[in-house]
MARVOMAR-957001 format. One line per field, with one value per atom (N, C-alpha, C): x, y, z; atom name; residue in one letter. Coordinates in nm, 3 decimals. Layout:
# residues N
X = c(X;...)
Y = c(Y;...)
Z = c(Z;...)
atomo = c(CA;...)
residuo = c(a;...)
# end
This chain:
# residues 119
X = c(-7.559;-7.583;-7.577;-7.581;-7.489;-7.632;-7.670;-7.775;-7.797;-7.905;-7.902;-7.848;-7.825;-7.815;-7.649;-7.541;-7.433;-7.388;-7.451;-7.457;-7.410;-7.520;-7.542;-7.423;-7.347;-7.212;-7.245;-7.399;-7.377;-7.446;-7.386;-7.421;-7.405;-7.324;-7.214;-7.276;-7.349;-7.395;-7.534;-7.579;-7.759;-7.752;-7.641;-7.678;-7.714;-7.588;-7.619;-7.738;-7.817;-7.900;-8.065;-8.037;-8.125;-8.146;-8.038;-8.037;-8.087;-8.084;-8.119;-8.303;-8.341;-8.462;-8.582;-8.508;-8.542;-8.545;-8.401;-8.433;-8.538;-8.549;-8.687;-8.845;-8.845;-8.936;-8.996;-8.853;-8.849;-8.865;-8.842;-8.880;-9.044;-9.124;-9.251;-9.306;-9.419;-9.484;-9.556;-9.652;-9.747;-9.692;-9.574;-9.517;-9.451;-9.438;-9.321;-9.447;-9.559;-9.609;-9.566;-9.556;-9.541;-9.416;-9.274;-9.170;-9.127;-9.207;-9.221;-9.159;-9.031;-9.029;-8.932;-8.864;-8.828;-8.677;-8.613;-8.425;-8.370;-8.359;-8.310;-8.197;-8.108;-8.047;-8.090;-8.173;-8.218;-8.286;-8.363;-8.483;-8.399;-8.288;-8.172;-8.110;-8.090;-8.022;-8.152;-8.256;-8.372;-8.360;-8.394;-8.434;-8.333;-8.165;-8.124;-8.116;-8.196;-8.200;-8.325;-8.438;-8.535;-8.509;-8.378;-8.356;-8.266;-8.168;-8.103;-8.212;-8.323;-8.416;-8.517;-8.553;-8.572;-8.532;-8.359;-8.272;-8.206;-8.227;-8.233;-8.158;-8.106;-8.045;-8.140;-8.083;-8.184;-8.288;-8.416;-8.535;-8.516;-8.411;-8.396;-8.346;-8.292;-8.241;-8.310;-8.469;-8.572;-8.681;-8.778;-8.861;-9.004;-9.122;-9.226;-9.269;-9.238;-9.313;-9.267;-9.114;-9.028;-9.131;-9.190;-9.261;-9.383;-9.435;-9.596;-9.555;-9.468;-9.430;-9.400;-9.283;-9.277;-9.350;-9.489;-9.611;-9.639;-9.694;-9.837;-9.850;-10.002;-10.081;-9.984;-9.925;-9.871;-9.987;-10.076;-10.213;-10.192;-10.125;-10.034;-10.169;-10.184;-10.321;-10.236;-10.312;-10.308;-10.243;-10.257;-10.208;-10.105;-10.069;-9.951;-9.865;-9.904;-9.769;-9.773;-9.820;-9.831;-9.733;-9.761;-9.694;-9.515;-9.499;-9.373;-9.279;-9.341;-9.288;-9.265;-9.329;-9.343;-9.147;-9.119;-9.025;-8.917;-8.931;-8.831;-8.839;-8.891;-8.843;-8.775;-8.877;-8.723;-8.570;-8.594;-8.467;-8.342;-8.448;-8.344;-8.353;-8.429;-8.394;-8.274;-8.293;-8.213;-8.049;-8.078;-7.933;-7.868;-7.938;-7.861;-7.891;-8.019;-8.052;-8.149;-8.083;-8.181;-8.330;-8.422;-8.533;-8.602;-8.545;-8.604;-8.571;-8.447;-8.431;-8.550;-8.539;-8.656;-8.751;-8.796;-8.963;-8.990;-8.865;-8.837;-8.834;-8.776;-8.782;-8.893;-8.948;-9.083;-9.225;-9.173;-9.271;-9.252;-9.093;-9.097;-9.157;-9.131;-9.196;-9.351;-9.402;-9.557;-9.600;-9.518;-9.532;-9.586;-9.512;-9.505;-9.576;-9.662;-9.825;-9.841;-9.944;-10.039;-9.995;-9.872;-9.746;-9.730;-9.736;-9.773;-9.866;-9.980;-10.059;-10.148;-10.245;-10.320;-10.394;-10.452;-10.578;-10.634)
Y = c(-17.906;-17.929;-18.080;-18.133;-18.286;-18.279;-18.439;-18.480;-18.510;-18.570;-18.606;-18.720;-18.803;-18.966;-18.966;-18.902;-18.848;-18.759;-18.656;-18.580;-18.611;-18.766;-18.837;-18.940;-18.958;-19.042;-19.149;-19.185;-19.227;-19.370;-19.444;-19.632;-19.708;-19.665;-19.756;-19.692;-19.580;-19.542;-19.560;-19.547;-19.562;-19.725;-19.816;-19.994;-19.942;-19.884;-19.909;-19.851;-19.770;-19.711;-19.802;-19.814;-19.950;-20.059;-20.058;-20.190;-20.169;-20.079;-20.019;-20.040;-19.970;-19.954;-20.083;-20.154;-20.344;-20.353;-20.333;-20.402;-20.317;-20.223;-20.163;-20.220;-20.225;-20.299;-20.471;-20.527;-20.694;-20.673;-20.573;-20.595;-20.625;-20.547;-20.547;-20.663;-20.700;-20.859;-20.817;-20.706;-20.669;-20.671;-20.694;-20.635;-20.787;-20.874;-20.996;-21.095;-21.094;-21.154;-21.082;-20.968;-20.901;-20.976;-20.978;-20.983;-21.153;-21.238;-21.475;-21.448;-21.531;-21.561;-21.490;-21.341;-21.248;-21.289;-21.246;-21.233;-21.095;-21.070;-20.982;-20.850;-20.973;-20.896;-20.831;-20.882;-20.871;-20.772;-20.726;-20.650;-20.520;-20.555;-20.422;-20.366;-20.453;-20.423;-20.315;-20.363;-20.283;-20.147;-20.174;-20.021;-19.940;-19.999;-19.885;-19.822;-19.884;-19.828;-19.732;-19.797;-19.669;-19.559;-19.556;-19.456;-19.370;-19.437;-19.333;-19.259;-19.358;-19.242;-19.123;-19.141;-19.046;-18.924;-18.980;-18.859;-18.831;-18.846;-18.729;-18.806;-18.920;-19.023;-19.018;-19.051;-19.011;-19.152;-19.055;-19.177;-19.317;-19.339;-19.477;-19.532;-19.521;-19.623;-19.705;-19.630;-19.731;-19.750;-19.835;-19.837;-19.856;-19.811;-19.856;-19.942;-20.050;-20.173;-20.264;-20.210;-20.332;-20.301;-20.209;-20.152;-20.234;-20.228;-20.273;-20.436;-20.504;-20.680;-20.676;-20.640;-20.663;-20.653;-20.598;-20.582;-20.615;-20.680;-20.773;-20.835;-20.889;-20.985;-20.948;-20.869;-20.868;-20.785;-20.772;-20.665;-20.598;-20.532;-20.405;-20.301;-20.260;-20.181;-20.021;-19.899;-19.798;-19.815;-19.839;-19.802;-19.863;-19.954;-20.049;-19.949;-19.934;-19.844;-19.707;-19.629;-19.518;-19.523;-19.680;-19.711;-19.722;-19.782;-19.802;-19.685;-19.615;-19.514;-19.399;-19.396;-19.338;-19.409;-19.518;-19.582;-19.520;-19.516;-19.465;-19.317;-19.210;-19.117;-19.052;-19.166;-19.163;-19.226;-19.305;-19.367;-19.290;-19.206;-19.071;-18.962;-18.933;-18.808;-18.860;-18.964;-19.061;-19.046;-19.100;-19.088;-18.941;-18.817;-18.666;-18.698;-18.719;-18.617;-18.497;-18.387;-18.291;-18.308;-18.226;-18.192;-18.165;-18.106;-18.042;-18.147;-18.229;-18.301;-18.446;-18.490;-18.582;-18.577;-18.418;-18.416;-18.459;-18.447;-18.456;-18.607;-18.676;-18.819;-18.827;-18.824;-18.838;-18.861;-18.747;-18.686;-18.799;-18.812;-18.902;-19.048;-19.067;-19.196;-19.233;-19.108;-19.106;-19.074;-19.025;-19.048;-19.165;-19.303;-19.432;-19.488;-19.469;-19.533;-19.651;-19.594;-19.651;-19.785;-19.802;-19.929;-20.033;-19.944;-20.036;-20.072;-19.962;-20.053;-20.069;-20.254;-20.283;-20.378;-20.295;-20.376;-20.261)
Z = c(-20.972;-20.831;-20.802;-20.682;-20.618;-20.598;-20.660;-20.594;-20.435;-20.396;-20.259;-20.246;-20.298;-20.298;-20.311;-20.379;-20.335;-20.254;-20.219;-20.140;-20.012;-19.929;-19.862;-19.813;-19.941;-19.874;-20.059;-20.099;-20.210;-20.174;-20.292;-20.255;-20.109;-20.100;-19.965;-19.823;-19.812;-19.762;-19.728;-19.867;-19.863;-19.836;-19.864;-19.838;-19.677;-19.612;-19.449;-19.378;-19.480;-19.445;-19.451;-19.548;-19.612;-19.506;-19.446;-19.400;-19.250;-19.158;-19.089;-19.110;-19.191;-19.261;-19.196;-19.282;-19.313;-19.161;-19.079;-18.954;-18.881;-18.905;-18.840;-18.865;-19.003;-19.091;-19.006;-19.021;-18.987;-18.803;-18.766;-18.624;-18.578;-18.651;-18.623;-18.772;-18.632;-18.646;-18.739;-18.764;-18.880;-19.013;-19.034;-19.138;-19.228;-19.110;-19.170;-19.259;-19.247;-19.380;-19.533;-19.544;-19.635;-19.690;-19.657;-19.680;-19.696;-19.664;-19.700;-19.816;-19.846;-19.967;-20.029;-19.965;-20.005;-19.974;-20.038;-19.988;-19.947;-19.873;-19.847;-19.842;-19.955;-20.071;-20.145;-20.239;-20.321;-20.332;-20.218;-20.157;-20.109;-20.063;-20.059;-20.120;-20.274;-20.384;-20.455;-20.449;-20.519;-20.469;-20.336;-20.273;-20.306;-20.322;-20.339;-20.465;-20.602;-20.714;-20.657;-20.593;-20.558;-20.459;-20.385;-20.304;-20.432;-20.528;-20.614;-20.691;-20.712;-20.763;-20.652;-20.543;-20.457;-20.446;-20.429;-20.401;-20.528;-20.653;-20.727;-20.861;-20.848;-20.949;-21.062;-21.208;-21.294;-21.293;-21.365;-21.351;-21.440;-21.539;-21.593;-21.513;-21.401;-21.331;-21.229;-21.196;-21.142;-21.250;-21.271;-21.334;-21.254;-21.233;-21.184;-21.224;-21.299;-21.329;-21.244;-21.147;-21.061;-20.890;-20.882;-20.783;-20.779;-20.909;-20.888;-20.942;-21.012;-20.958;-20.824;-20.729;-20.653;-20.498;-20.524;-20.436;-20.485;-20.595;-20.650;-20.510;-20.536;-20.391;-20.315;-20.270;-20.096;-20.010;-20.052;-19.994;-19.899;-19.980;-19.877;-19.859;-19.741;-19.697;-19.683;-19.661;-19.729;-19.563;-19.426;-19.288;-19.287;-19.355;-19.351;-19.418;-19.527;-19.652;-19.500;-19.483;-19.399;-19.267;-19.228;-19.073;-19.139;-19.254;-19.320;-19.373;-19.413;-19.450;-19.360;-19.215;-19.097;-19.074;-19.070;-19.009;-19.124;-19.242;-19.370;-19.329;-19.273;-19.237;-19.122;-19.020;-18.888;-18.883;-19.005;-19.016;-19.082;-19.221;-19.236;-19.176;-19.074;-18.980;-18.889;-18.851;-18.718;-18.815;-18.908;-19.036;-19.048;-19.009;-19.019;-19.153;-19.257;-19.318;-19.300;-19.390;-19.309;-19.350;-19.241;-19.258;-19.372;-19.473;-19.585;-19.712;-19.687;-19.764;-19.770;-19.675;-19.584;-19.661;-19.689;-19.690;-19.838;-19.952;-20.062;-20.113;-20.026;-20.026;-20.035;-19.933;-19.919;-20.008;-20.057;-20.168;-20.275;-20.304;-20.387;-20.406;-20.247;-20.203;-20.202;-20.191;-20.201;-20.343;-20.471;-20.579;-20.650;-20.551;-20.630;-20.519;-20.430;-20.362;-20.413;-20.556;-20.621;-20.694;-20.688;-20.751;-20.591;-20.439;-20.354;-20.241;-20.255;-20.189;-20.299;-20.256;-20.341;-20.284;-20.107;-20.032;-20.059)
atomo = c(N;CA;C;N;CA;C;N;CA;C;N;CA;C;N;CA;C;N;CA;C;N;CA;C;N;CA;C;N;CA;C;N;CA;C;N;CA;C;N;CA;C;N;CA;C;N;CA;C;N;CA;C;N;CA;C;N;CA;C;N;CA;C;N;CA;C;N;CA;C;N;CA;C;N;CA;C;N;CA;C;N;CA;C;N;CA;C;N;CA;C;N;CA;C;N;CA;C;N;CA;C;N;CA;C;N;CA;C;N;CA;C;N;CA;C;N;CA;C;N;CA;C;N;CA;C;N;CA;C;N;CA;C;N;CA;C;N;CA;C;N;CA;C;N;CA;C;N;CA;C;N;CA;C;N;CA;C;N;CA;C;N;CA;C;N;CA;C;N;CA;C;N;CA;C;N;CA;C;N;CA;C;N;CA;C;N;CA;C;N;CA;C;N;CA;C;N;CA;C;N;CA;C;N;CA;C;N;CA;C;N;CA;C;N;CA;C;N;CA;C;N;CA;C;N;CA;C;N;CA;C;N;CA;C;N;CA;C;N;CA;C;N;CA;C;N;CA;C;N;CA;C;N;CA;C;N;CA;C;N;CA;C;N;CA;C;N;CA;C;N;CA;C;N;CA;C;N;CA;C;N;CA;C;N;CA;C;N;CA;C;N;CA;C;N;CA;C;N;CA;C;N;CA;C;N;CA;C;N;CA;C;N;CA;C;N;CA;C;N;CA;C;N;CA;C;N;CA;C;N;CA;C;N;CA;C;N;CA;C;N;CA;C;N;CA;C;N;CA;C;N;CA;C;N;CA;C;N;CA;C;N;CA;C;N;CA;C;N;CA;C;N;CA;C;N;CA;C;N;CA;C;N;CA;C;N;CA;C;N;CA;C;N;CA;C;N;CA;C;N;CA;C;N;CA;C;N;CA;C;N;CA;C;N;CA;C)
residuo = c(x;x;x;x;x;x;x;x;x;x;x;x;x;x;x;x;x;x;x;x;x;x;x;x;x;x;x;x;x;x;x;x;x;x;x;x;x;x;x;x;x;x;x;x;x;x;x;x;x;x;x;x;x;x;x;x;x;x;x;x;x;x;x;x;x;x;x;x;x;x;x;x;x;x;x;x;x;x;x;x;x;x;x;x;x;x;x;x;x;x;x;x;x;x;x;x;x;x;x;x;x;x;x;x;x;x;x;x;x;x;x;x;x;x;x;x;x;x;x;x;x;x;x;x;x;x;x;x;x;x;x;x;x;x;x;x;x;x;x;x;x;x;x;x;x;x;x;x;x;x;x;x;x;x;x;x;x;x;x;x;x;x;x;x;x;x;x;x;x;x;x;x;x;x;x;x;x;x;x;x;x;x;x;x;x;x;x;x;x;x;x;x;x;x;x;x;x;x;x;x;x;x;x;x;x;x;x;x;x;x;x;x;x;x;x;x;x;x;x;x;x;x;x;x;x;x;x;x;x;x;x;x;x;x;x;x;x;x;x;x;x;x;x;x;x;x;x;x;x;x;x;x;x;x;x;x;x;x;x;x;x;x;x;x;x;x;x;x;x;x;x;x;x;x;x;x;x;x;x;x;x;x;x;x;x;x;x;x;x;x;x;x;x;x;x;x;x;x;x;x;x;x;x;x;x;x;x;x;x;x;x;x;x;x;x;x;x;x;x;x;x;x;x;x;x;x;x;x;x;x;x;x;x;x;x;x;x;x;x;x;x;x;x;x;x;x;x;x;x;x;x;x;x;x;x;x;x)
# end
């Protein structure tokens, strides 16, 4: 079976998706302390190793130790991660993925919490 992350259109796809994401993210003022310091490449290049792992890419290709460095001290609060990830699922509903797939992300995404918030 085709994972989701090909399924989806793949790399070239999840970048534009990603990127979308971020500008949702970087729009709101609560959020841009989090991100000082950050490149935004860089920060796009990541996510999309953590979106190939979401949608179904095998698990060596993210590691949770790149999760919990890259939140260290950003005191990411449990409403903050909640308000963010609120924006990562309208962004793939808004994207035509489906509903059921969504909720799967999701899940995945709330798997790896405890790697980012740490107020």
């Amino acid at each position: 079976m085709e994972n989701l992350f090909d399924k989806y259109g793949g790399i070239e796809v999840m970048r534009e998706l990603i990127k979308e994401f971020y500008a949702q993210v970087y729009a709101r003022p609560e959020f841009k302390t989090y991100f000082a310091g950050t490149d935004l490449g860089d920060l796009i290049q990541h996510q999309c190793k953590f979106f190939a792992y979401a949608m179904g890419k095998p698990a060596e290709e993210y590691k949770d130790e790149w999760l919990e460095r890259g939140h260290k001290n950003r005191k990411i609060s449990e409403t903050h991660y909640l308000r963010v990830a609120e924006l990562l699922r309208r962004v793939l509903l808004d994207a035509g993925v489906e509903n059921e797939h969504v909720k799967d992300i999701m899940i995945a995404v709330a798997s790896k919490r405890a790697y980012i918030v740490n107020l």
